[in-house]
C-alpha positions in Angstrom: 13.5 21.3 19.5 15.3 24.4 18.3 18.0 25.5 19.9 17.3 29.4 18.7 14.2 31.5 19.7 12.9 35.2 19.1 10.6 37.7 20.2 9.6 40.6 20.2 9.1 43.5 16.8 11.2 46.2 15.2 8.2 48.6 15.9 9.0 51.7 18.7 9.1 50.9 22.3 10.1 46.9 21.7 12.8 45.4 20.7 13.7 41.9 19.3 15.4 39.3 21.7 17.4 35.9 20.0 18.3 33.9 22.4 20.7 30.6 21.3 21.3 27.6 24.1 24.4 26.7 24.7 26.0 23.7 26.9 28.0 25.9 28.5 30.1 29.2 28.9 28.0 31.5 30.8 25.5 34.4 28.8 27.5 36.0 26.1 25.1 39.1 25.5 25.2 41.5 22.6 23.2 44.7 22.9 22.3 46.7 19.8 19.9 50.3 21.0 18.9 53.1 19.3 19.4 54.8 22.7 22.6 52.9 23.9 24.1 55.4 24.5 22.5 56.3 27.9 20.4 53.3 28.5 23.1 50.6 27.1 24.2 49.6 30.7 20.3 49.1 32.3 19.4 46.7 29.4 22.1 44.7 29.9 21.3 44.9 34.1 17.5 43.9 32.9 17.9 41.3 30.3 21.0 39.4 32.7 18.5 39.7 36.2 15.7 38.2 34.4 17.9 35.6 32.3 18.9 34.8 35.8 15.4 34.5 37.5 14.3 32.0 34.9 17.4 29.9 36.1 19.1 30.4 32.1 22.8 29.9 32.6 24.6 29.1 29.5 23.3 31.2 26.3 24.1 33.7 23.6 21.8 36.4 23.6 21.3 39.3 21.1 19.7 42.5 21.7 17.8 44.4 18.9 16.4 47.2 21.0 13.9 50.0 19.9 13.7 51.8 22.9 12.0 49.2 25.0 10.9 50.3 28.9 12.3 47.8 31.8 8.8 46.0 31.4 8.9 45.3 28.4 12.1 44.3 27.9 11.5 41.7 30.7 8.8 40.5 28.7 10.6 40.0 25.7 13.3 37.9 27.3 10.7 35.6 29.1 9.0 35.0 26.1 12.0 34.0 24.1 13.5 31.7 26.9 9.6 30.2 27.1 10.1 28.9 23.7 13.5 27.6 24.9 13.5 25.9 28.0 10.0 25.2 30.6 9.8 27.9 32.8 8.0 26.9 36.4 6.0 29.3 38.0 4.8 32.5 36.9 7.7 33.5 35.3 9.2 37.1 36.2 6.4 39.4 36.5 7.5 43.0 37.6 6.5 44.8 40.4 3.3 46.6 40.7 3.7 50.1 39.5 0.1 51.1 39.5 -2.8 50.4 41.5 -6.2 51.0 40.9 -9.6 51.3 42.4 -11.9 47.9 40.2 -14.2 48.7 37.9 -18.1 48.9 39.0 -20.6 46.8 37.7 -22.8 49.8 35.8 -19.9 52.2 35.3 -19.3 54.2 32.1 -18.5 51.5 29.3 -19.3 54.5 26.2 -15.6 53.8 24.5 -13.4 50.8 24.9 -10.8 51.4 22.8 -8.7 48.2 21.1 -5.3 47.3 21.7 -3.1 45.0 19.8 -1.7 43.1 22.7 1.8 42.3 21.1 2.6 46.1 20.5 3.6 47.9 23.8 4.3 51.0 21.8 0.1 52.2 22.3 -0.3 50.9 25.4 2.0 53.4 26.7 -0.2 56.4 26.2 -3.2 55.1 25.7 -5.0 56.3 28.9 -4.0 60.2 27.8 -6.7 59.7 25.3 -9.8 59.1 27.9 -11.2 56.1 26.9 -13.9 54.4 29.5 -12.1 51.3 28.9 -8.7 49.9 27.3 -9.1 46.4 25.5 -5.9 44.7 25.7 -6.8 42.1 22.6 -5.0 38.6 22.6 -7.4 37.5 19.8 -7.7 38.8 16.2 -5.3 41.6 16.3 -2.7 38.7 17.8 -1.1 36.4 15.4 -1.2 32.8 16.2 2.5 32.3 16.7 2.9 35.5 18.9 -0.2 34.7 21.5 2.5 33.2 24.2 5.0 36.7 23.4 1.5 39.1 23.7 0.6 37.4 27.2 3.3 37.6 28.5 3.5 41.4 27.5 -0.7 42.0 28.5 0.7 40.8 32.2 3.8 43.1 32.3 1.8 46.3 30.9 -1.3 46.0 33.3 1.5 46.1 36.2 3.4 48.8 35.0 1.5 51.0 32.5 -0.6 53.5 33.9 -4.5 53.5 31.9 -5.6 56.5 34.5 -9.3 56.6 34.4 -9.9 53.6 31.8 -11.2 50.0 33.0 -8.8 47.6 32.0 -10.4 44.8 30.1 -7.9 42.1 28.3 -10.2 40.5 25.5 -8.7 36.4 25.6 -9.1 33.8 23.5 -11.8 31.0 22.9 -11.4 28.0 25.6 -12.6 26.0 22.9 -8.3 27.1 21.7 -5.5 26.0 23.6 -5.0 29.6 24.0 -7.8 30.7 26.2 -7.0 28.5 29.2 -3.4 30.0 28.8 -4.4 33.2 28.8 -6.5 32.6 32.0 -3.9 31.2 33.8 -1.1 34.2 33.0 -3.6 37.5 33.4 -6.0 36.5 36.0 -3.7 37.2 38.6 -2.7 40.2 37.9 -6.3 41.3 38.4 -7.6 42.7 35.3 -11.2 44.8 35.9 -13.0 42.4 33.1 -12.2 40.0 30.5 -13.8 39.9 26.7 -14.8 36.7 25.6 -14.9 36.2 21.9 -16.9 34.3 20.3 -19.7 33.6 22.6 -23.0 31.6 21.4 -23.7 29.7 24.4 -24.1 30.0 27.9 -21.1 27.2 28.6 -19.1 29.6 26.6 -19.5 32.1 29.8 -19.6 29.1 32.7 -16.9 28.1 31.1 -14.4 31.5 32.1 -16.1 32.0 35.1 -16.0 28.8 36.9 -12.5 29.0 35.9 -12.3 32.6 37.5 -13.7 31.1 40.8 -10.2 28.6 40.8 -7.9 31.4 40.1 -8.8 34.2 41.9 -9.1 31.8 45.1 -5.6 30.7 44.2 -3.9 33.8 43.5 -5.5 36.1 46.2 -7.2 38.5 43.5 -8.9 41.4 45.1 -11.6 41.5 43.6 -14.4 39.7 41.3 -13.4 40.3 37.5 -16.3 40.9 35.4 -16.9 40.0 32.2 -17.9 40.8 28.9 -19.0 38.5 26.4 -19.1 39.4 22.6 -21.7 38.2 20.4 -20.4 37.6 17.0 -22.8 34.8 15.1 -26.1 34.2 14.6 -26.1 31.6 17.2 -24.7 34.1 19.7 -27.4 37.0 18.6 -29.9 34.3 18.8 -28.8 33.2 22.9 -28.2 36.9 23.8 -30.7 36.6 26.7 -29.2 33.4 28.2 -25.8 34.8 27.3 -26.3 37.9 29.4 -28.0 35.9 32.3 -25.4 33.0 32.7 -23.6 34.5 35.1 -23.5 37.4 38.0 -20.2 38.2 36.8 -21.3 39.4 33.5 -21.4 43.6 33.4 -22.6 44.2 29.6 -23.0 42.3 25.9 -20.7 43.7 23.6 -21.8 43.0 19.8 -18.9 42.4 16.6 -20.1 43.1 13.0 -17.4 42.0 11.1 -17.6 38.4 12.3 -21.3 39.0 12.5 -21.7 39.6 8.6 -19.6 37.0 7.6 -21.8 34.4 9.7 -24.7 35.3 8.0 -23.2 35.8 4.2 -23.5 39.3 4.2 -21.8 42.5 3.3 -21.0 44.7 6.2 -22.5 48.2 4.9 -22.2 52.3 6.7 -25.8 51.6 7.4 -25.6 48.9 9.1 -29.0 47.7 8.0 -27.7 43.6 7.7 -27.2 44.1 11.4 -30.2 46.2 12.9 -31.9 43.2 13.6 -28.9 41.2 15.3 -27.9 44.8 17.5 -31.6 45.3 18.4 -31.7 41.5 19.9 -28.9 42.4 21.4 -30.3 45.1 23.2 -33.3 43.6 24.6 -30.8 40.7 25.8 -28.6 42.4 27.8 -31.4 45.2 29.0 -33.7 41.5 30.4 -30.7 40.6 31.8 -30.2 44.3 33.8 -27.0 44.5 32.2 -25.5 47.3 29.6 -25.5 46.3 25.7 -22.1 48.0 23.7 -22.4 48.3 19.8 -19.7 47.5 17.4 -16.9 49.4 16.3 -17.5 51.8 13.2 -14.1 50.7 10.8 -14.2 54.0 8.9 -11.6 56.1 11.0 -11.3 59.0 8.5 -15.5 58.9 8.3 -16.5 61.4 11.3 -19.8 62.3 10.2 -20.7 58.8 9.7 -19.6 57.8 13.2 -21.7 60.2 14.6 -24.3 59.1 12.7 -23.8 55.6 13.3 -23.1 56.7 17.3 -26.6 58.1 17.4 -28.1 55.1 16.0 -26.3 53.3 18.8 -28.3 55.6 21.3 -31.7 55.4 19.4 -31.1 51.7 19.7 -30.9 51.9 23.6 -26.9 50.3 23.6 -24.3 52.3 26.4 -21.5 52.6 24.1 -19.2 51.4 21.4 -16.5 50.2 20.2 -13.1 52.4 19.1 -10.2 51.1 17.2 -8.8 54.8 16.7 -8.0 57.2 19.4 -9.8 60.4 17.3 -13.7 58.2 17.6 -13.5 58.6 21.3 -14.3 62.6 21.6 -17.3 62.5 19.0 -18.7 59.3 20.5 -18.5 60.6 24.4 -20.3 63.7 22.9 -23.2 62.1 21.2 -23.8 59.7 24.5 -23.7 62.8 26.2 -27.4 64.1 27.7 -28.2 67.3 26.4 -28.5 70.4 29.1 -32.3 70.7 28.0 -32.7 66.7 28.7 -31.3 67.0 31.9 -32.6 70.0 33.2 -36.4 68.2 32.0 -34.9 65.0 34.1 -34.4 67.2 37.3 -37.8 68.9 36.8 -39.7 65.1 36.5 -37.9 64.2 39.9 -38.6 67.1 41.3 -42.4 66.7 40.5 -42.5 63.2 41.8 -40.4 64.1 44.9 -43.4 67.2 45.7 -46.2 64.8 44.8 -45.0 62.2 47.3 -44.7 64.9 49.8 -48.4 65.8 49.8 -49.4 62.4 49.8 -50.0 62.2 46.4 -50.0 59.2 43.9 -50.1 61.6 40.6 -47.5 63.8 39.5 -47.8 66.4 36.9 -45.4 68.6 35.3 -47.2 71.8 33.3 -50.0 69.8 32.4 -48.4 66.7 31.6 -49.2 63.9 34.2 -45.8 62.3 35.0 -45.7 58.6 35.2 -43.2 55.1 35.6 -41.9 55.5 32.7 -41.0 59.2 32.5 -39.5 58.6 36.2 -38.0 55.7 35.1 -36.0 57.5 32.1 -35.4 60.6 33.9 -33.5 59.0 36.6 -31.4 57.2 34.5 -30.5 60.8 32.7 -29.5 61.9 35.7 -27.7 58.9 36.5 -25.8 59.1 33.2 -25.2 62.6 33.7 -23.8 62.3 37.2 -21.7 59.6 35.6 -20.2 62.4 33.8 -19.7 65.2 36.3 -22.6 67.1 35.0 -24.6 66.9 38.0 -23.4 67.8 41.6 -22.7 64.6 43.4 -25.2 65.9 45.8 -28.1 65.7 43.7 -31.0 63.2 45.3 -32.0 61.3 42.6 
């Protein structure tokens, strides 16, 4: 075993920890900062409290610091000694800086934007942006070697970083990995809204999180039921959608990936997106059988605006409830193309309204001009109105 371990990145807002064991002779700490200066003294009051909560008594420790908050700093340490020594119990998770009301089931889901969970330097601000939900990724944005360092770091920030309005979803790895179950066992209680699960192609894939959600949350006192979100990604998956998005009460939406997708199938991943319209469209009808919301892939081209729109409204036409975001400057153009038109909703209020006089005379048959109204046209109204009272375009007052 090494006696030496790191964490942590150069990148703004972290720092890099090197902790060396030692046999003896107490913590001989060196702090480096870019902002020493005024905030020399509290790293060394942070990095020695949580050296000495982990029980670490004899150790040379070096401090490359970036500008790092309290939590993240914290996180740093923990991770390093965690490749040093066992550490028993949860570690030294901060206090609870922000509280939130949980996710609903059928809230807005029309952006989640991605998050590289090992960089704490876009969490921070991250909610400023208006989002309808954060990812905190421990997958494919996550090195293999730096998955224990970016849990560690996905715990600290959802008790300390403030997401506003956003749902906080934290996308984990496999269980088939020796990741996932680790991932489980260090987020779950701090009570993330939902968790993404990558990878999915089978229903056991889902059972699988959730009947390990049942243990945890029981354990750990979680307030709440954390939903989740699996994310079809093969052909297999596309092909299971249905059963996918049935296998458990828990599950609030499909979410579908391309890139993975394409490279399943042996294709190219085109603007068009005509290798996947099949795959999204099965997608759809999945979730939409299994009453819950379907969320399309990200579009990669961040400098291509008119084709995100364009892509976004095909996401609409399509009958999905959002999409993905891997860029801050998609959100705005995306929120405005899932937004319903005035003319659609003041149509929506009139069908209602037309139904709502019909059933007060006793009437089975609507009509608006001289158009007879019917299930359908009720059916999509409402859920207009729905949408835009989701939105604050309607008064909350509105009968629907």
């Amino acid at each position: 075993m090494s006696n030496v371990a790191r964490a942590g990145t150069e990148i703004k807002s972290d720092l890099i920890v090197e902790i060396e064991r030692r046999d003896g002779g107490g913590i001989d700490l060196d702090v480096q900062s870019s902002v020493g200066a005024l905030f020399g003294g509290q790293i060394r009051r942070v990095v020695l409290a949580t050296l000495n909560e982990l029980g670490v008594k004899n150790a040379a420790v070096r401090i490359q610091d970036k500008g790092a908050l309290d939590w993240v700093i914290q996180a740093r340490v923990e991770a390093a000694v965690r490749r040093l020594w066992p550490v028993e119990g949860p570690g030294v998770v901060p206090e609870r800086k922000v509280r939130w009301e949980h996710a609903p089931k059928d809230r807005l889901r029309r952006t989640r934007l991605y998050l590289p969970g090992n960089n704490p330097d876009l969490m921070l601000n991250a909610g400023l942006f208006g989002p309808d939900a954060i990812i905190l990724d421990l997958e494919d944005s996550v090195a293999p070697s730096e998955k224990d360092a970016a849990r560690v770091l996905v715990r600290n920030a959802l008790l300390q970083v403030d997401f506003m309005a956003s749902e906080r979803i934290v996308r984990i790895n496999p269980m088939s990995t020796e990741f996932g179950p680790a991932d489980l066992e260090m987020i779950v209680p701090v009570s993330p809204d939902t968790l993404l699960i990558p990878k999915c192609e089978t229903v056991e894939d889902v059972t699988s999180v959730a009947e390990k959600l049942d243990e945890l949350e029981a354990a750990h006192n979680v307030p709440w039921r954390i939903h989740l979100m699996p994310l079809i990604e093969t052909a297999r998956g596309v092909w299971n959608a249905y059963d996918i998005a049935a296998a458990s009460d828990r599950v609030v939406a499909l979410a579908f990936g391309a890139e993975d997708f394409t490279a399943d199938i042996g294709a190219e991943r085109t603007p068009e997106g005509k290798e996947s319209f099949v795959a999204r469209s099965l997608i759809v009808l999945g979730a939409k059988a299994a009453r819950v919301q379907a969320i399309d892939t990200v579009y990669s081209d961040v400098q291509d605006m008119e084709g995100l729109i364009k892509s976004t409204e095909e996401s609409v036409a399509l009958g999905f409830d959002g999409k993905g975001v891997i860029h801050p400057s998609q959100i705005e153009p995306i929120h405005k193309v899932f937004t319903p038109s005035p003319e659609r909703i003041e149509y929506a209020k009139k069908v209602v309204a037309a139904l709502k006089e019909a059933e007060a005379r006793g009437s089975g048959v609507a009509t608006l001009g001289t158009k007879m109204i019917d299930a359908p046209i009720v059916a999509r109204a409402r859920k207009i109105l729905r949408l835009a009272k989701a939105m604050g375009l309607v008064s909350e007052e509105d009968d629907l």
